[in-house]
PDB file of N, CA, C and O in Angstrom:
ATOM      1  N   UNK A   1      14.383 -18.636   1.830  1.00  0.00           N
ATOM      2  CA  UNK A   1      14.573 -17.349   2.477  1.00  0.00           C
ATOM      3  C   UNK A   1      14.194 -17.464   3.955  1.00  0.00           C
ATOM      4  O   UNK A   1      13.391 -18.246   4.465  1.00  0.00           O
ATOM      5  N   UNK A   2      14.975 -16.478   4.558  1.00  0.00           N
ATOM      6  CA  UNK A   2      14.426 -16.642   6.666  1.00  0.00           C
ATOM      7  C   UNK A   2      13.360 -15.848   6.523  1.00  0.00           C
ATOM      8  O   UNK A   2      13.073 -15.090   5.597  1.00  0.00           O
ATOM      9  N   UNK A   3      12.737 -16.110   7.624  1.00  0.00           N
ATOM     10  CA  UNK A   3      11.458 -15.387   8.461  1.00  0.00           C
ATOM     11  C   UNK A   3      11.847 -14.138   8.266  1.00  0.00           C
ATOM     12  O   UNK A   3      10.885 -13.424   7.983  1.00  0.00           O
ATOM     13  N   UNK A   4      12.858 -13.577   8.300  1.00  0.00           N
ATOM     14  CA  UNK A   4      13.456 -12.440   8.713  1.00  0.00           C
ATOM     15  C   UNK A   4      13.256 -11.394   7.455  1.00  0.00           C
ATOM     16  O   UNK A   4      12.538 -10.393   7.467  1.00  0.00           O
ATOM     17  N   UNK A   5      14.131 -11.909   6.284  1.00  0.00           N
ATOM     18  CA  UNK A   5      13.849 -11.511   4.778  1.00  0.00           C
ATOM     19  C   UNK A   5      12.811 -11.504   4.225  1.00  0.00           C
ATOM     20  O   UNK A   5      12.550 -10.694   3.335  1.00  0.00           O
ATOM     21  N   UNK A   6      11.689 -12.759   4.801  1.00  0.00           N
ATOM     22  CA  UNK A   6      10.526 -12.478   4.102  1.00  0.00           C
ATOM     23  C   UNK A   6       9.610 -11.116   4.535  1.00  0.00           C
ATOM     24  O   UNK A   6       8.665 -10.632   3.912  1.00  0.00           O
ATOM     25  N   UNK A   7      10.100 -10.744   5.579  1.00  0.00           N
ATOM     26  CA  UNK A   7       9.243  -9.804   6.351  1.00  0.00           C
ATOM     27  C   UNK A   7       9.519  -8.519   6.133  1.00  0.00           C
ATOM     28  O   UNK A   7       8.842  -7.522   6.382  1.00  0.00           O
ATOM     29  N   UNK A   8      10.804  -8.651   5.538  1.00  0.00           N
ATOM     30  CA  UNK A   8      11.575  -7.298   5.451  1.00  0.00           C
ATOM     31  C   UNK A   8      10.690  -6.960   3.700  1.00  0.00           C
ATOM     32  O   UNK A   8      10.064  -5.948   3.384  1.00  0.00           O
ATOM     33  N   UNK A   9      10.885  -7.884   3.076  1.00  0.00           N
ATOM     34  CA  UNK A   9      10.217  -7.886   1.772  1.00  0.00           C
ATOM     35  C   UNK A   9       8.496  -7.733   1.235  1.00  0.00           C
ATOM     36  O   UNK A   9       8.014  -7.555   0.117  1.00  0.00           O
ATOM     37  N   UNK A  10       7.864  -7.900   2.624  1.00  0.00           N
ATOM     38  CA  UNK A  10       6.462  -7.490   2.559  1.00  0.00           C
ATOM     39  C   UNK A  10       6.319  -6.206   3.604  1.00  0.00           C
ATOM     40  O   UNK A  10       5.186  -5.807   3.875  1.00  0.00           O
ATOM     41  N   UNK A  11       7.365  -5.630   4.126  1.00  0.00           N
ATOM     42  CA  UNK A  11       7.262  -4.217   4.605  1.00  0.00           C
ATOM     43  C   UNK A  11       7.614  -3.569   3.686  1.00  0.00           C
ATOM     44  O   UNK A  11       6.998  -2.503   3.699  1.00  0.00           O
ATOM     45  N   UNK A  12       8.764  -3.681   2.301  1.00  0.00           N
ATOM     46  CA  UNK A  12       9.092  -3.117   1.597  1.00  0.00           C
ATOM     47  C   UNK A  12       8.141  -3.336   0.405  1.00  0.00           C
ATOM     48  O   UNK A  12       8.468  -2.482  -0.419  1.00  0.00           O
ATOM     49  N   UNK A  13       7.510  -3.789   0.101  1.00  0.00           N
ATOM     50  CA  UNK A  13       5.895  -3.753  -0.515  1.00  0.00           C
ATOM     51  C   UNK A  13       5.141  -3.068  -0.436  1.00  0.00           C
ATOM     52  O   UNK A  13       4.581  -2.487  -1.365  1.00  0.00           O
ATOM     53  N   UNK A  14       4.829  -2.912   1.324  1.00  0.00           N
ATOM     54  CA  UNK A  14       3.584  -2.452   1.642  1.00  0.00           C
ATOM     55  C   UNK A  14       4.237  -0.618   1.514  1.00  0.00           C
ATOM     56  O   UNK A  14       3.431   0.277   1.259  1.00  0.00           O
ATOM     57  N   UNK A  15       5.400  -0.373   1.680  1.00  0.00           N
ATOM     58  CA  UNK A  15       5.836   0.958   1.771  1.00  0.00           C
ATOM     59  C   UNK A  15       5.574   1.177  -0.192  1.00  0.00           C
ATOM     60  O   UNK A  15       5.185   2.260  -0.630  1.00  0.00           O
ATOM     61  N   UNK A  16       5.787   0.306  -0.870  1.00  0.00           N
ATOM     62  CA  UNK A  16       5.225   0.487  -2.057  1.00  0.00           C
ATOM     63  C   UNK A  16       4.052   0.874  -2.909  1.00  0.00           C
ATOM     64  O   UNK A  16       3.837   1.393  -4.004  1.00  0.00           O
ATOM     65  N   UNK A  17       3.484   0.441  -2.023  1.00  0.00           N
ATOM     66  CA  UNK A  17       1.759   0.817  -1.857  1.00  0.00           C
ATOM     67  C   UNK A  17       1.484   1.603  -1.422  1.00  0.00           C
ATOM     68  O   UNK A  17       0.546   2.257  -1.879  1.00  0.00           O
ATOM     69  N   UNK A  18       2.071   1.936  -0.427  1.00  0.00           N
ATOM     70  CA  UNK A  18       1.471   3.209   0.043  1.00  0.00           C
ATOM     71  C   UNK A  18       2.173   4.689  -0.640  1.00  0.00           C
ATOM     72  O   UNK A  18       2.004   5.897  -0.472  1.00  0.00           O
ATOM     73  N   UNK A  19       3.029   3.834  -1.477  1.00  0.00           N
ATOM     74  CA  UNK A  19       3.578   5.197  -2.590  1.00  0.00           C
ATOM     75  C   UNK A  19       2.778   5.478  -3.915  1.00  0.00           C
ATOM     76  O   UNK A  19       2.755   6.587  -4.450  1.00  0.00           O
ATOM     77  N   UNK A  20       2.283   4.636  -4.276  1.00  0.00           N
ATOM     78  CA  UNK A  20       1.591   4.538  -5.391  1.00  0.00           C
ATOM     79  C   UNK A  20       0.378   4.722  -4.881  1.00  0.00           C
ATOM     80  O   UNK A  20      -0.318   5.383  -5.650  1.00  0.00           O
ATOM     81  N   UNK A  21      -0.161   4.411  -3.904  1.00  0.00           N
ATOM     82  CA  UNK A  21      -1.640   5.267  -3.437  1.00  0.00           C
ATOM     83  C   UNK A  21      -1.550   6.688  -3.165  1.00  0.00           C
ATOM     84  O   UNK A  21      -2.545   7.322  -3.517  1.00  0.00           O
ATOM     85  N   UNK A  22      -0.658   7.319  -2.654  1.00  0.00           N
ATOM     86  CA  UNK A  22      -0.252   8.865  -3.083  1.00  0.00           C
ATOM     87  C   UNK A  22      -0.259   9.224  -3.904  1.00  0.00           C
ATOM     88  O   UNK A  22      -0.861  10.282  -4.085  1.00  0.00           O
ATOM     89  N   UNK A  23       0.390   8.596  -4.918  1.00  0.00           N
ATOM     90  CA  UNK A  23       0.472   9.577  -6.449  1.00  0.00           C
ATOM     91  C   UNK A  23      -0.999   9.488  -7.002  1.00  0.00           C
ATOM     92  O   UNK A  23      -1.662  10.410  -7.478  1.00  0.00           O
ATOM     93  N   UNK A  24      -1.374   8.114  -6.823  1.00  0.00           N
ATOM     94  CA  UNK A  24      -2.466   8.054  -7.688  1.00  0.00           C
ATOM     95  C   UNK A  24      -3.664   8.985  -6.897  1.00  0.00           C
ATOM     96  O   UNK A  24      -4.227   9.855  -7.561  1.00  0.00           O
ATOM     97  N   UNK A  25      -4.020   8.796  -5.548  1.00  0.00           N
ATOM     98  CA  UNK A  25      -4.863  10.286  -4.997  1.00  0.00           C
ATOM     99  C   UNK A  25      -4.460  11.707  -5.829  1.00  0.00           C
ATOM    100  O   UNK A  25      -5.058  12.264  -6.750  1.00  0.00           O
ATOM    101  N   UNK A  26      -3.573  11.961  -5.338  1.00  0.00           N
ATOM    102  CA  UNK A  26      -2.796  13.010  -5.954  1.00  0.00           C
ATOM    103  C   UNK A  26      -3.059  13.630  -7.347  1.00  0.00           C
ATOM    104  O   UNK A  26      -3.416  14.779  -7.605  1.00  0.00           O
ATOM    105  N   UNK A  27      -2.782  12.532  -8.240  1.00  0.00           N
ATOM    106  CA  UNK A  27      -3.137  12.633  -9.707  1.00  0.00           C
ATOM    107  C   UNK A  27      -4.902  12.742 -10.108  1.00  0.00           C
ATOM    108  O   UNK A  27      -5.558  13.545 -10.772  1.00  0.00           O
ATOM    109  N   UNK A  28      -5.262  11.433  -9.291  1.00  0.00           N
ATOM    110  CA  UNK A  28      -7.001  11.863  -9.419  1.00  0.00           C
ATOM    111  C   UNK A  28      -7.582  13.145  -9.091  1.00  0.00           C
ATOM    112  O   UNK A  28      -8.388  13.746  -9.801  1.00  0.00           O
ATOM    113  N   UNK A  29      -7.145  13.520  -8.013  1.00  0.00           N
ATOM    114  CA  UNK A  29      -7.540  14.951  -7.318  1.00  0.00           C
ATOM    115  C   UNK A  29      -6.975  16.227  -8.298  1.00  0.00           C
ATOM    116  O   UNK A  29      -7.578  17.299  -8.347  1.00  0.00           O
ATOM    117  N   UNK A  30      -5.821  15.974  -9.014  1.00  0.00           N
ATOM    118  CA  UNK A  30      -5.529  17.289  -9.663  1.00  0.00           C
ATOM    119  C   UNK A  30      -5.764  17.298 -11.130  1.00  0.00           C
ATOM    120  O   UNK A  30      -5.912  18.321 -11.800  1.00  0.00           O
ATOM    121  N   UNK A  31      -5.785  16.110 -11.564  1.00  0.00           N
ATOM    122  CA  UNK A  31      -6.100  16.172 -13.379  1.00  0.00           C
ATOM    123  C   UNK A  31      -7.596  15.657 -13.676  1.00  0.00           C
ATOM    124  O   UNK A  31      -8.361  16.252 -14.434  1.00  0.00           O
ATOM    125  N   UNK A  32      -8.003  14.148 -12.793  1.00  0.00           N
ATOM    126  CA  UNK A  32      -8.756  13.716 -12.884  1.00  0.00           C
ATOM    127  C   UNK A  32     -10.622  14.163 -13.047  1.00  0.00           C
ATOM    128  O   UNK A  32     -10.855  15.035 -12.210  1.00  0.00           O
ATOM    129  N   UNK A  33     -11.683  13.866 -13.717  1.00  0.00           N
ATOM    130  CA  UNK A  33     -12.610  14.124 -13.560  1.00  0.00           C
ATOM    131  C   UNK A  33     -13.690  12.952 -13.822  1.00  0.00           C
ATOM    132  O   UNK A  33     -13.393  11.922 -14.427  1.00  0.00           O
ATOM    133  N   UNK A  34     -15.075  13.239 -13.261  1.00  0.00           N
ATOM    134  CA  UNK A  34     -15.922  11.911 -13.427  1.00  0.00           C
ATOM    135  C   UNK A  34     -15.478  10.461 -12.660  1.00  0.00           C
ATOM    136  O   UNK A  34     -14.958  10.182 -11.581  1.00  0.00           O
ATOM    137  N   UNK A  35     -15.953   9.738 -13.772  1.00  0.00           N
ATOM    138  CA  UNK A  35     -15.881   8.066 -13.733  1.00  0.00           C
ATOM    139  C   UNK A  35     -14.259   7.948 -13.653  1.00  0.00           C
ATOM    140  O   UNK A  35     -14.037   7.589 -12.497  1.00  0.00           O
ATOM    141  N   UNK A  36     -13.261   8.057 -14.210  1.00  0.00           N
ATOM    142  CA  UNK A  36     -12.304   7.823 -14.121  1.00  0.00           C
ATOM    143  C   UNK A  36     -11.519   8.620 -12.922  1.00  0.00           C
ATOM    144  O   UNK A  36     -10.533   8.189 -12.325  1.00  0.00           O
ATOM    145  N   UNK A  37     -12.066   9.677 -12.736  1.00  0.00           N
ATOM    146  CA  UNK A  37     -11.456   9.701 -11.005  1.00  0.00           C
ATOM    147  C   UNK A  37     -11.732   9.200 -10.034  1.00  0.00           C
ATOM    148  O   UNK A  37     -11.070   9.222  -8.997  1.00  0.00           O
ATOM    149  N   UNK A  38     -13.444   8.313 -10.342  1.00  0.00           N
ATOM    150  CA  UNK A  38     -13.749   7.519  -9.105  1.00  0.00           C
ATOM    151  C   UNK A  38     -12.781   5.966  -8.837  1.00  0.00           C
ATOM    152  O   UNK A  38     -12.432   5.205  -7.934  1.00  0.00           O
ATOM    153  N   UNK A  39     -12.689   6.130 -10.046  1.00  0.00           N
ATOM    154  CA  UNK A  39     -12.291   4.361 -10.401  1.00  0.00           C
ATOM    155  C   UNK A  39     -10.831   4.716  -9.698  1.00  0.00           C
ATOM    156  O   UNK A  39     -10.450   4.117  -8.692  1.00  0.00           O
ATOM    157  N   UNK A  40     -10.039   5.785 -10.359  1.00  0.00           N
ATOM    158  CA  UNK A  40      -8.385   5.613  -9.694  1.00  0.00           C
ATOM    159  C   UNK A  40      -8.241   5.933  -8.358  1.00  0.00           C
ATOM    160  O   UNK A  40      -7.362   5.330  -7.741  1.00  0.00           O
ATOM    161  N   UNK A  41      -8.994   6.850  -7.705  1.00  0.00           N
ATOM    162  CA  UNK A  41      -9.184   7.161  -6.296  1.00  0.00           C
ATOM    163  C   UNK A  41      -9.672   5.409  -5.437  1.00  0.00           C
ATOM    164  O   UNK A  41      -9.261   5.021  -4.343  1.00  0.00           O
ATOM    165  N   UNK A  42     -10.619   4.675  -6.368  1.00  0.00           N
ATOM    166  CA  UNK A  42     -11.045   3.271  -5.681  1.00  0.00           C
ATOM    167  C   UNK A  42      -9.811   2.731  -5.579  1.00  0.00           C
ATOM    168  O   UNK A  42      -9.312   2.458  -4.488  1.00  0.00           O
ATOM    169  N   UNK A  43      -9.124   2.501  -6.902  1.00  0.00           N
ATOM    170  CA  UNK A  43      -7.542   1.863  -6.951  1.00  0.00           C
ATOM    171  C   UNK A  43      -6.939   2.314  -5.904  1.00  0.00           C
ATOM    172  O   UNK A  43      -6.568   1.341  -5.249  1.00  0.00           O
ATOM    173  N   UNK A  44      -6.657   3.251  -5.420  1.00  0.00           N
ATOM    174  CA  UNK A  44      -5.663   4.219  -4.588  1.00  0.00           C
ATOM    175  C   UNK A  44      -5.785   3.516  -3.015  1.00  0.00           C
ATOM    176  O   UNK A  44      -4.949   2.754  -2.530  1.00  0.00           O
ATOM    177  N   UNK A  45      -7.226   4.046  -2.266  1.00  0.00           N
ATOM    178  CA  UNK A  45      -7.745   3.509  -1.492  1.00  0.00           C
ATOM    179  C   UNK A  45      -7.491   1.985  -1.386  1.00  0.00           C
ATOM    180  O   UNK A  45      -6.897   1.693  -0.348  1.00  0.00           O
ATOM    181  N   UNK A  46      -7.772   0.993  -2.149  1.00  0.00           N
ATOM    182  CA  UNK A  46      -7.138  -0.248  -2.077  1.00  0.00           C
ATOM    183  C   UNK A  46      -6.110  -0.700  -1.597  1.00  0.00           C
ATOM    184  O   UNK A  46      -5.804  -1.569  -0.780  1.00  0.00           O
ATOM    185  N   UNK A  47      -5.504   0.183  -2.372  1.00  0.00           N
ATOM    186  CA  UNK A  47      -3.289  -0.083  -2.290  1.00  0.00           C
ATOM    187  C   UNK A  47      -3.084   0.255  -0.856  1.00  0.00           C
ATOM    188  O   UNK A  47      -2.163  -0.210  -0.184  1.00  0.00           O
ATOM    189  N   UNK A  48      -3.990   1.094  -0.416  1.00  0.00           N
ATOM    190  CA  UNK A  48      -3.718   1.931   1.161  1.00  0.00           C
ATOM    191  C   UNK A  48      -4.238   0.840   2.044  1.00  0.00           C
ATOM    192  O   UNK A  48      -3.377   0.381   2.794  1.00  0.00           O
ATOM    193  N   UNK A  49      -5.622   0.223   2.160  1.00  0.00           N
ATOM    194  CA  UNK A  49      -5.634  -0.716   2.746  1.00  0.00           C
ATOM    195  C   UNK A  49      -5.176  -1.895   2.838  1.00  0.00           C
ATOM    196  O   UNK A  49      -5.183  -2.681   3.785  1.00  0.00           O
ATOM    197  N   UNK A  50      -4.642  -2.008   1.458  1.00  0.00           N
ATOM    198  CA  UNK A  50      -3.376  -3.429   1.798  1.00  0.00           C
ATOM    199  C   UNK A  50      -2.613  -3.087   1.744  1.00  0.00           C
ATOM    200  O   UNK A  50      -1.812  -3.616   0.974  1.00  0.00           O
ATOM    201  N   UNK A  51      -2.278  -2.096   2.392  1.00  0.00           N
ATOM    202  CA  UNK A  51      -0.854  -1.622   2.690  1.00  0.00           C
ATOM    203  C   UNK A  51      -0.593  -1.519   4.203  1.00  0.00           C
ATOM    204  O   UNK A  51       0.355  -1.941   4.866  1.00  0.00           O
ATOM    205  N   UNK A  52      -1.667  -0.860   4.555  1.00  0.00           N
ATOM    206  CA  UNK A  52      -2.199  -1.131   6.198  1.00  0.00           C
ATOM    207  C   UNK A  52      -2.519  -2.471   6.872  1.00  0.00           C
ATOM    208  O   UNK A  52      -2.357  -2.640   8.080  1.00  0.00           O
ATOM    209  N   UNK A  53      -2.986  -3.425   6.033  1.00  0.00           N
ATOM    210  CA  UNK A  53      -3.138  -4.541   6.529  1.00  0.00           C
ATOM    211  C   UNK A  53      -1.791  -5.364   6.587  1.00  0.00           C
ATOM    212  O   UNK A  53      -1.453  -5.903   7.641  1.00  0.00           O
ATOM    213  N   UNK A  54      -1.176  -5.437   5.666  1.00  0.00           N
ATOM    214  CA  UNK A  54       0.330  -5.970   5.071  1.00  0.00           C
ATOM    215  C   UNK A  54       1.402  -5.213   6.757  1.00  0.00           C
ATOM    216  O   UNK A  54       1.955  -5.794   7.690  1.00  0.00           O
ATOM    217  N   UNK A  55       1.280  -4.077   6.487  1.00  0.00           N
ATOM    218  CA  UNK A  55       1.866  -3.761   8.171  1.00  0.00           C
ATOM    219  C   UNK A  55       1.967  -3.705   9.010  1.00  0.00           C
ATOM    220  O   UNK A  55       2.931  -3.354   9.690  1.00  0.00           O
ATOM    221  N   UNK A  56       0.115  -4.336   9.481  1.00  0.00           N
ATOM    222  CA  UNK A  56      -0.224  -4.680  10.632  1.00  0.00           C
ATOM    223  C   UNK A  56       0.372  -6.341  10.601  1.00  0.00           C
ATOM    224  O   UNK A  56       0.708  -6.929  11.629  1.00  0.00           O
ATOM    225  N   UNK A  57       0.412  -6.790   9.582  1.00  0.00           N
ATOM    226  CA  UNK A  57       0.665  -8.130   9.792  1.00  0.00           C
ATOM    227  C   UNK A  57       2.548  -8.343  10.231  1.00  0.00           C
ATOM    228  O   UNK A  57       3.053  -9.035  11.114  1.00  0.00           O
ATOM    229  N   UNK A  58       3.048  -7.650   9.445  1.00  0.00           N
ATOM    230  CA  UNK A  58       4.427  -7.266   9.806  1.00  0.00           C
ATOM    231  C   UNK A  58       4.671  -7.139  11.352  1.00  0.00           C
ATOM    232  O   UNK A  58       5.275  -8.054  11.912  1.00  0.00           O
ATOM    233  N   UNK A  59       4.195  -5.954  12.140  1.00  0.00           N
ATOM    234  CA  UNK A  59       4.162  -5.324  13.463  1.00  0.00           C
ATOM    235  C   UNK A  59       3.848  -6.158  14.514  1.00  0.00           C
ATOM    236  O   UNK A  59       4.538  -6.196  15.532  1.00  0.00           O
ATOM    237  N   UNK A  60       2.482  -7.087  14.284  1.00  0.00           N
ATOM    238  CA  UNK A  60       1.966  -7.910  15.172  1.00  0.00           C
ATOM    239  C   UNK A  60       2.611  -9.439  14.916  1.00  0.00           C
ATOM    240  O   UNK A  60       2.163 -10.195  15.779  1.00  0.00           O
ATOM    241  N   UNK A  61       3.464 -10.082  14.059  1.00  0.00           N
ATOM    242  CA  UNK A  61       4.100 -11.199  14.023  1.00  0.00           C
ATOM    243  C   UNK A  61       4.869 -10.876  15.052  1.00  0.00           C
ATOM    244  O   UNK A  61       4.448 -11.516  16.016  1.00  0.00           O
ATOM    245  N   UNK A  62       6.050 -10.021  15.450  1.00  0.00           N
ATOM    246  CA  UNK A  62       6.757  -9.956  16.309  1.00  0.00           C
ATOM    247  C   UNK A  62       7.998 -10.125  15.630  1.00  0.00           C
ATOM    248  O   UNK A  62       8.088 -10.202  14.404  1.00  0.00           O
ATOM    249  N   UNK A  63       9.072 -10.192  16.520  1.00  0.00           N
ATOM    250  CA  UNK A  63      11.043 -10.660  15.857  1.00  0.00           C
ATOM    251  C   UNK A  63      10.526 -11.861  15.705  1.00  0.00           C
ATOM    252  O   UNK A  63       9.609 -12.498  16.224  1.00  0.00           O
ATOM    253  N   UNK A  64      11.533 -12.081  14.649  1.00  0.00           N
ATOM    254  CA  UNK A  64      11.924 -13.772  14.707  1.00  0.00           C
ATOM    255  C   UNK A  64      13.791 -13.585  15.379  1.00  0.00           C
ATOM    256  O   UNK A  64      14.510 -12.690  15.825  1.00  0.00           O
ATOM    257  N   UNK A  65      13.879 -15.119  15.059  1.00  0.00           N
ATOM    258  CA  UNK A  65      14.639 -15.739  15.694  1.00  0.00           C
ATOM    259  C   UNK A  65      15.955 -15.525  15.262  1.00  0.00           C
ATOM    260  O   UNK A  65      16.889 -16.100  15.821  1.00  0.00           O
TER     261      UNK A  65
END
């Protein structure tokens, strides 16, 4: 695969993550209670920071060729 596709494929990841860290906030915050809302809210938070990191890495590689 090019530079090009691979990059396109870990932006389209990280936009993955950051979909599934929505729902899952979302869901913790409206059904959730206790221990198991801490734990899926931890999950959530996760997905968001490697989702943020995954796009910073995207943004700051630059074009390829």
């Amino acid at each position: 695969m090019s530079p090009g596709l691979i990059k396109m494929w870990v932006a389209l990841s990280s936009m993955g993550l950051m979909f599934i860290a929505v729902l899952a906030i979302m869901f913790s915050r409206a059904k959730l209670k206790g221990v198991i809302k801490v734990v899926v809210s931890t999950f959530a938070y996760l997905c968001m920071f490697t989702s943020g990191v995954l796009m910073l890495l995207v943004v700051f590689t630059g074009p390829t060729d």
